[in-house]
C-alpha positions as CSV (number, residue, x, y, z in Angstrom):
1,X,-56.4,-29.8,31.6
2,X,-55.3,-26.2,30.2
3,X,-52.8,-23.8,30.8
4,X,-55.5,-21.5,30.6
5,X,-57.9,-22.9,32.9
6,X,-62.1,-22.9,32.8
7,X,-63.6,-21.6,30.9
8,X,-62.1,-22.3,27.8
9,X,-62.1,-20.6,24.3
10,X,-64.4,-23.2,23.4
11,X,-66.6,-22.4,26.4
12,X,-66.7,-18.5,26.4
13,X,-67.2,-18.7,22.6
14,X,-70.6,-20.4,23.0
15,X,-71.0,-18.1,26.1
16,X,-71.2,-15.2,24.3
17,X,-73.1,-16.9,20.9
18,X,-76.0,-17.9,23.6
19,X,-76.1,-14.6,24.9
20,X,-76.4,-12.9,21.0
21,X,-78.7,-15.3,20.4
22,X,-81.2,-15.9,23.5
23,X,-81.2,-12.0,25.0
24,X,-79.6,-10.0,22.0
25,X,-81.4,-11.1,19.0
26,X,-84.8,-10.7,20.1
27,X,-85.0,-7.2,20.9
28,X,-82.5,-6.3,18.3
29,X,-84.3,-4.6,14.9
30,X,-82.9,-3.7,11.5
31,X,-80.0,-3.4,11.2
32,X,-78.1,-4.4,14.6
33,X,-80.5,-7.5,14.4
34,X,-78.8,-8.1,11.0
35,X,-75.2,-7.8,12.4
36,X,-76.3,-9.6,15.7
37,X,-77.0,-12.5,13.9
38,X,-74.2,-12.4,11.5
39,X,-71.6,-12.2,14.7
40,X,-74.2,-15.3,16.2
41,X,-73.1,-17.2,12.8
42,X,-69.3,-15.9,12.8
43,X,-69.2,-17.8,16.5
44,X,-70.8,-20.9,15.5
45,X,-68.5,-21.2,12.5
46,X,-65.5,-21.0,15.1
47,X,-67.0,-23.5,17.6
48,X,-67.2,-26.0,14.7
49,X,-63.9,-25.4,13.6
50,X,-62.5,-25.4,17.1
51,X,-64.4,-28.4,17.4
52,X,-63.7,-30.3,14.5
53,X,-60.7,-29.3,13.3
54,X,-57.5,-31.3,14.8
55,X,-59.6,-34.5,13.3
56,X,-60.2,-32.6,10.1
57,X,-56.8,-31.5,9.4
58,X,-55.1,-35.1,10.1
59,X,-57.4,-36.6,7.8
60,X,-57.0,-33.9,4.9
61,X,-53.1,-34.4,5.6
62,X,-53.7,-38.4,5.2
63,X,-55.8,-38.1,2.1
64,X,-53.0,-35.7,0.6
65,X,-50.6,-38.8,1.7
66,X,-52.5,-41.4,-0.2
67,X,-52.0,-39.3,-3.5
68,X,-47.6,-38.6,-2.5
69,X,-48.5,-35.7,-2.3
70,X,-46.9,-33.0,1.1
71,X,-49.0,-29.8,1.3
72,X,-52.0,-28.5,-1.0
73,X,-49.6,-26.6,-2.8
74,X,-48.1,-29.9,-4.2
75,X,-51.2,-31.5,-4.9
76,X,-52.4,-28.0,-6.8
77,X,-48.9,-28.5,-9.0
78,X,-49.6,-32.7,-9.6
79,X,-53.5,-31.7,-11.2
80,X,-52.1,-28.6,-12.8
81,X,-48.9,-30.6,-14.4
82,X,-51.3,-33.5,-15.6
83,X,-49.3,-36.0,-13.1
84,X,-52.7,-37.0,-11.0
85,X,-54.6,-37.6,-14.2
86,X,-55.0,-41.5,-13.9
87,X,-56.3,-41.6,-10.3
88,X,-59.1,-38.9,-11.6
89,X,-61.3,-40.8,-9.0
90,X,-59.4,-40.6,-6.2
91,X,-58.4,-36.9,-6.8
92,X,-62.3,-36.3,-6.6
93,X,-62.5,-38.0,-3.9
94,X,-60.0,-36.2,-1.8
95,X,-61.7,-32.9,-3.4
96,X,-65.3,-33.9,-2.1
97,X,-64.0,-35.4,0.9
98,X,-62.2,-31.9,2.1
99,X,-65.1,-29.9,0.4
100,X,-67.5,-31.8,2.8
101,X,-65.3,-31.2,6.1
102,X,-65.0,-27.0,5.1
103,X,-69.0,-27.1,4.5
104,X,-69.2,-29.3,7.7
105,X,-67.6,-26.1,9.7
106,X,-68.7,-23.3,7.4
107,X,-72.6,-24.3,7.0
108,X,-73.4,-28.1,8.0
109,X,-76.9,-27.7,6.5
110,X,-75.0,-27.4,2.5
111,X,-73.5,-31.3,3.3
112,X,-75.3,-33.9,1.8
């Protein structure tokens, strides 16, 4: 249950992605067709992330953990200071595993 009740974001954002996409697109041309399916994209971005997201952030937060390392920030200083240098494999692992969850929301079709 929400505060804010039904519809919710999640539910109004693919409202209106349908809508660009089912009765907008197809009579747009040039131009607003351009823009109409760039907004169409921007929406389905958001519903991924709005989807996905809690899960994705608790498990970039545990892979951070598994190096001691807090934030991103931290883990930025710990490669840059030379301090992560004999777990290379598991620092590439964190890196393709976060790479692969921001491809997963941005554009799911570039995730191998």
């Amino acid at each position: 249950m929400s505060l804010h009740g039904s519809p919710s974001s999640a539910e109004l954002i693919e409202a209106v992605r349908e809508w660009l996409e089912r009765d907008v697109l197809p009579s747009a041309e040039g131009r607003m067709r351009f823009h109409t399916r760039v907004a169409a994209n921007v929406l389905a971005t958001v519903e991924r992330e709005l989807a996905m997201g809690d899960v994705q952030e608790a498990a970039h937060r545990a892979r951070l953990e598994s190096l001691g390392v807090a934030d991103d920030a931290e883990f930025a200083r710990a490669i840059r200071s030379g301090e992560l240098d004999d777990r290379f494999d598991e620092v590439r692992s964190v890196i393709r595993a976060d790479v692969d969850d921001r491809l997963s929301v941005a554009n799911p079709r570039y995730v191998d």
